[in-house]
Each structure stands twice: as C-alpha cells, then as structure tokens.
C-alpha positions as CSV (number, residue, x, y, z in Angstrom):
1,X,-79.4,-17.0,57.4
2,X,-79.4,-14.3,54.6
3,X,-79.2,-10.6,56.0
4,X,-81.7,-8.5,54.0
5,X,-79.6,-5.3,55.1
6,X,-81.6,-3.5,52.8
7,X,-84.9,-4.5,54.4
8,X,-82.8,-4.0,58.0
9,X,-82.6,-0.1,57.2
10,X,-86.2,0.3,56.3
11,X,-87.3,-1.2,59.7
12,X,-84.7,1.5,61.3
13,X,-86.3,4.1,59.5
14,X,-89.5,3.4,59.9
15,X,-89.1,3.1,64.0
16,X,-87.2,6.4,63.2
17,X,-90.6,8.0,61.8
18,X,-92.4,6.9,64.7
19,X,-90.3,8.5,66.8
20,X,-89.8,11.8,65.4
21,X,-94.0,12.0,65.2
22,X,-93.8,12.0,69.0
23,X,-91.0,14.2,68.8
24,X,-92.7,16.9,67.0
25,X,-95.3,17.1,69.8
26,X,-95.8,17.1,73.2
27,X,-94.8,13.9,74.9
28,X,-94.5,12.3,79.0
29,X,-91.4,11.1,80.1
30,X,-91.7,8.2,82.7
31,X,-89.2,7.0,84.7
32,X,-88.1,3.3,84.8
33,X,-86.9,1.3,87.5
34,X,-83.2,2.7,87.2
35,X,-84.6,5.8,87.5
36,X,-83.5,6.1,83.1
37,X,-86.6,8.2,81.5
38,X,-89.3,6.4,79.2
39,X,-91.2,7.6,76.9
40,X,-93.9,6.5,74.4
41,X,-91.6,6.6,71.4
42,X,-89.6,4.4,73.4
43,X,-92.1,1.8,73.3
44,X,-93.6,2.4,69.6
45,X,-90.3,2.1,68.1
46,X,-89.8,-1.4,69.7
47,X,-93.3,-2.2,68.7
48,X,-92.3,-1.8,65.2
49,X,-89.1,-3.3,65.3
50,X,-89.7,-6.8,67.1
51,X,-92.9,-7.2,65.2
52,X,-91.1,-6.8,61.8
53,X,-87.9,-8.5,63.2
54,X,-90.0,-11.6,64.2
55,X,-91.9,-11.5,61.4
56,X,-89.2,-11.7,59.2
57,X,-87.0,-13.9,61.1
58,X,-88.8,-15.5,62.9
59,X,-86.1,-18.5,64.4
60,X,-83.8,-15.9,65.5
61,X,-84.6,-14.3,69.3
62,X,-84.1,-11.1,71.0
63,X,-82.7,-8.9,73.3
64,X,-83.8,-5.3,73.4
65,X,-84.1,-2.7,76.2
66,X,-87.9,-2.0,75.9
67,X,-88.6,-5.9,76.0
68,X,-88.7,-8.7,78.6
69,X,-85.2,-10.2,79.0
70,X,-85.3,-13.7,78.2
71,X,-83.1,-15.5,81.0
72,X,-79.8,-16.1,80.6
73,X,-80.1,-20.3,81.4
74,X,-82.2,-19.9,78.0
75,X,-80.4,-17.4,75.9
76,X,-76.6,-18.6,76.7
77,X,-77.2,-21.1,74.4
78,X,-78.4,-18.5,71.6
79,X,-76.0,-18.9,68.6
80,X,-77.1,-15.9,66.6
81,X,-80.2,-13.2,68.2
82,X,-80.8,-9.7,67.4
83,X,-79.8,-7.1,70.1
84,X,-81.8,-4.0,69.7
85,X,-82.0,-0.3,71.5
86,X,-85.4,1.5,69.9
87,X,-84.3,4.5,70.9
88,X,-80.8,5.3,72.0
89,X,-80.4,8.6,74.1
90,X,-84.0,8.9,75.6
91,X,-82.5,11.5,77.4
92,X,-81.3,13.8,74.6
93,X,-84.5,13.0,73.2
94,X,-86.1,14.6,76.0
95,X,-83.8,17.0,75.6
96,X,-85.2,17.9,72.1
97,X,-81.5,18.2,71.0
98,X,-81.8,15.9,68.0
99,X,-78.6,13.5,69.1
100,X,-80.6,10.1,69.7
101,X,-80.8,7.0,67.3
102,X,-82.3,3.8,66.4
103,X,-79.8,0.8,66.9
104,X,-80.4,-2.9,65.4
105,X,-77.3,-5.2,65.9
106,X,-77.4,-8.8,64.6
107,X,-75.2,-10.7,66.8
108,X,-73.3,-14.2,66.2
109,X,-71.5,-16.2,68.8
110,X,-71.4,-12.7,70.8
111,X,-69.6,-10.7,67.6
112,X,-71.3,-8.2,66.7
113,X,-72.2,-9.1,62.9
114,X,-74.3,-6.2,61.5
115,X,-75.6,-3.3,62.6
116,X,-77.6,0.1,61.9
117,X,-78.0,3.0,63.3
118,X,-80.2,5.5,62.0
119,X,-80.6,9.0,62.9
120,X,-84.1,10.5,63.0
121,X,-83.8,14.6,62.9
122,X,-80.7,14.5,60.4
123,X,-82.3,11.6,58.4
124,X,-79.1,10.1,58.4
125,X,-78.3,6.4,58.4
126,X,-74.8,4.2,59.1
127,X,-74.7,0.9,58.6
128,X,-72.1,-2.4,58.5
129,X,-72.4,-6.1,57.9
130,X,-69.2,-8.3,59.0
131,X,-66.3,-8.0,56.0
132,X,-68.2,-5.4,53.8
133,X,-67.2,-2.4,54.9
134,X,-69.1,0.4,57.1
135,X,-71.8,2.9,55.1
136,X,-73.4,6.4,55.4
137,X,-76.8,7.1,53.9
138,X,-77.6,10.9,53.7
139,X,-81.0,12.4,52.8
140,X,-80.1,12.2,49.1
141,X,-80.3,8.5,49.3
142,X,-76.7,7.9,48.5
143,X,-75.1,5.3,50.2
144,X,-71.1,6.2,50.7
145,X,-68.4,4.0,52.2
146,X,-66.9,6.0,55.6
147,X,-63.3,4.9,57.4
148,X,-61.7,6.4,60.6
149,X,-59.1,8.5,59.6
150,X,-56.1,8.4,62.1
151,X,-54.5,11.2,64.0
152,X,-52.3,13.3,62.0
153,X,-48.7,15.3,63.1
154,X,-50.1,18.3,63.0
155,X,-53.8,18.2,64.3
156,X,-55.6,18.0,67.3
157,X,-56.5,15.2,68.8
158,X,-60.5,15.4,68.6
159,X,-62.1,12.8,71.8
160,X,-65.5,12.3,71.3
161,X,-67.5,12.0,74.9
162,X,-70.9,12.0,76.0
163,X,-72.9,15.2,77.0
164,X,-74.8,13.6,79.8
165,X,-72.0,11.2,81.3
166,X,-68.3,13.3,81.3
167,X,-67.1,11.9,84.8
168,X,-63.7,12.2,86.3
169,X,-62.2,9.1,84.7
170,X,-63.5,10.9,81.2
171,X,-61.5,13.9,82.4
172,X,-58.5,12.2,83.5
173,X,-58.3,10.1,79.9
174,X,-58.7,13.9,78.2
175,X,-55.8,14.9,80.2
176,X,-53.4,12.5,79.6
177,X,-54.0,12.7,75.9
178,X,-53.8,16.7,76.7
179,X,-50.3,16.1,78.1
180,X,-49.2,13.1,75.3
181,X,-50.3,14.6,72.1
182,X,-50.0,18.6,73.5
183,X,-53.7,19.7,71.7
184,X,-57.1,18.2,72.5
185,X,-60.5,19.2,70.9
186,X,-63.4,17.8,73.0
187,X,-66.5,16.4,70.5
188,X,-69.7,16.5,72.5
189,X,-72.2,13.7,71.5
190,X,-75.1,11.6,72.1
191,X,-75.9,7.7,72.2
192,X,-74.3,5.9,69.8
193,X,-73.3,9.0,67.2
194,X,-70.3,8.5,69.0
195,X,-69.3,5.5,67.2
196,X,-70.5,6.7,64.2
197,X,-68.0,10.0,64.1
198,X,-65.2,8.2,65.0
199,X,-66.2,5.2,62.4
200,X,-66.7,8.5,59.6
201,X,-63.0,9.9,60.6
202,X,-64.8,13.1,62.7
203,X,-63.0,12.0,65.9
204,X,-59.9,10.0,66.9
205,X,-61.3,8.5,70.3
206,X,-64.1,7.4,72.4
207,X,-63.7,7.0,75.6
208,X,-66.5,5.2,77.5
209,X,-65.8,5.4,81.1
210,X,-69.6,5.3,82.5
211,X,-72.3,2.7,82.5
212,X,-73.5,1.1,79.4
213,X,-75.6,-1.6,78.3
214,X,-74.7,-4.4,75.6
215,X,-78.0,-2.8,73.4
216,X,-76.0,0.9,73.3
217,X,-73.2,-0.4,71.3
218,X,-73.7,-3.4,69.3
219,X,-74.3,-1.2,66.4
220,X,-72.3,0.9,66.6
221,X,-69.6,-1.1,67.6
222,X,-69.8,-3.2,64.2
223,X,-70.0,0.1,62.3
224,X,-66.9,1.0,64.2
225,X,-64.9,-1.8,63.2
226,X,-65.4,-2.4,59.9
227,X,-64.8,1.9,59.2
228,X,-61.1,0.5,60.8
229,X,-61.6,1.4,64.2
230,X,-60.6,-0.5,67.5
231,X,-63.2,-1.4,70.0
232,X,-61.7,-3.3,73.8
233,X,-62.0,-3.4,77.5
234,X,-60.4,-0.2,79.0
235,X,-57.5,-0.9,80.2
236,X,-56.6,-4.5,79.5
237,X,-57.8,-3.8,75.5
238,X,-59.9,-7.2,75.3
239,X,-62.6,-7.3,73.0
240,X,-66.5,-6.5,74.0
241,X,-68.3,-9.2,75.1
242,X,-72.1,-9.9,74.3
243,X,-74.9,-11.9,75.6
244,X,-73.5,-12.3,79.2
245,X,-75.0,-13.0,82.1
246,X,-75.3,-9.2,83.4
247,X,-75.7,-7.0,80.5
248,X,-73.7,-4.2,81.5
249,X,-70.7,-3.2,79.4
250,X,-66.9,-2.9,81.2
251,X,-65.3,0.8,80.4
252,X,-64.4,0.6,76.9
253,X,-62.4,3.1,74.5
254,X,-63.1,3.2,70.2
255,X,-60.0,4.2,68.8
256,X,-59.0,5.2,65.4
C-alpha cells in the first residue's frame, strides 16, 4: 500500500476537533472495566477514525482501544493493521490540563511504520513514516523536521515522566541518573507527548516503568525513532514488540 500521510493527519485532526468540542463543555466520565475513565470523546474520536480508516483502506484491519479486539488466533497472522488510541490521556483530559492526544500508528510485521500524533489544545501535530525522518506541524501550518538532541557536558539531564504514573521504579531510575550525571531536571508530561519531547530534543529520557498498552506508543514510538532516538525493553534493551497475544507493553525507556 501507498501511505497518504497527508490524508493520515487530516483524520488526526479531525478526531482532534471532535474532541476538543466535548472538551469545551461539560462532559461524563465513565469508568471501564479496568476501572481507566471513558468518556464520549473517547468514543467519537474512534468513530471518526475507523470509519475513515476503513473507508480508505479498507484490506487493512485494526486494533484500537475503544474497539472490539479482534482475537489473536485471527490477527497473529495480520501482516500490516493499523493500531490506534483515539484519545491518549483520558485522564488528563479529565483533568482539563490540555496534555492528551490523538495517536494513529500503521504497523508492519510488528514495526511500527508510521505514526501521528496530534495534539488538540496546542494544535500541534508530530508525525513519521519509516526512513523519512520525524515532523512537527505548528498552528502556522509549517511542517519542520525535529531530532533528539543528546545530552551535553554541561547540562542537566532533563527525564521526561508521567504526571499520573511516577512510581518507585520511576524514582529509583531518576536517582541513579541523579548520582551518574550529578544534575537532573524532572519534565512532567502526559500520554504520548512524552515521546514527542524527547523525539524534538526537549528531553534526554523516558522512562516507562508503569503499565502501558501497545496503542499508547506505536506513534509515538516511530516518531521517536526516526527524530534518532532509542526505544527497548527496560533492562535487557530489546526492541518493542507489537501485536502480541496480551497487549500490554514490558517497562521500556526512550532515550536520546
């Protein structure tokens, strides 16, 4: 198939829209089975995306957090599916504190291939596709190329971690980095804005030492990557694996 990345970020944007219409007014939050919150821009951006998504590409199946999972004796055998969270940080969302997103990942033989995230409140969209580089569209319209940019002598390390999941293994990571590079700055962040300020040289490191699902970080694992970061299994520094049988992710750590 032939990515239409252009047609991709519209779709983001337009769940994006969606969302921030609920956003602006009084909404419900539901709790699903896990106990995670729901709510209805939840389900409208997912709406949106797998109609448009099918539509389009209609051959190529799908994962995504707000859907029906298709059973793994069926999609083990998927070559290339889309793997989509409509809205990433419901509970930031709910929150009203502007850090949530829209990820769309295209994945291929469990690689992450393309992805987009796009941020409703700031307008702001990152995108990659495999070999071309990662991308930041601001409200201007412009799209500009972003890379990690590594630690330097005489910085601070700046670890980027989430606002709603610093554990003790978070802390302990923070501490040892503390002790190894003598100054820390602690970045506080949201869903998957985390890969994106690392990917656009904000940050040095992400550790990710909670529960995640493989529709969290597709995207923003691909945008990751191609900006020059690394992305593995904390400790043993494997790569991220997609479309297993249980969904959730390992502890990982995106590095600069």
């Amino acid at each position: 198939m032939t990515l239409d990345i252009v047609w991709l970020l519209q779709v983001a944007r337009s769940a994006g829209d969606a969302i921030l219409r609920i956003y602006e007014q009084p909404f419900e939050v539901e709790q699903k089975a896990d106990a995670s919150p729901l709510t209805q821009a939840d389900t409208a951006a997912n709406q949106i995306i797998v109609e448009n998504l099918s539509s389009r590409y209609p051959d190529i199946p799908y994962i995504s957090e707000e859907s029906k999972l298709t059973d793994y004796a069926l999609r083990r055998h998927w070559h290339t599916y889309w793997l989509i969270d409509p809205l990433d940080g419901t509970k930031e969302f709910v929150k009203r504190n502007g850090e949530f997103t829209v990820n769309i990942a295209l994945v291929r033989e469990g690689v992450p291939v393309a992805g987009v995230v796009h941020v409703p409140v700031s307008n702001t969209t990152y995108y990659a596709v495999q070999g071309e580089g990662s991308y930041r569209i601001t409200q201007n319209g412009v799209a500009e190329r972003i890379q990690v940019r590594p630690l330097a002598s005489n910085e601070p390390m700046r670890i980027v971690a989430s606002r709603s999941h610093l554990n003790a293994d978070t802390e302990q990571y923070i501490a040892a980095q503390q002790q190894r590079y003598g100054q820390v700055e602690l970045v506080s962040s949201g869903s998957s804005l985390k890969f994106c300020l690392i990917a656009e040289g904000r940050a040095h490191a992400y550790p990710r030492f909670a529960p995640t699902m493989e529709w969290d970080t597709a995207a923003g694992h691909i945008i990751a990557t191609e900006a020059g970061a690394t992305v593995s299994q904390y400790p043993s520094g494997s790569t991220l694996q997609y479309n297993k049988d249980n969904l959730l992710n390992p502890y990982f750590l995106v590095s600069s």
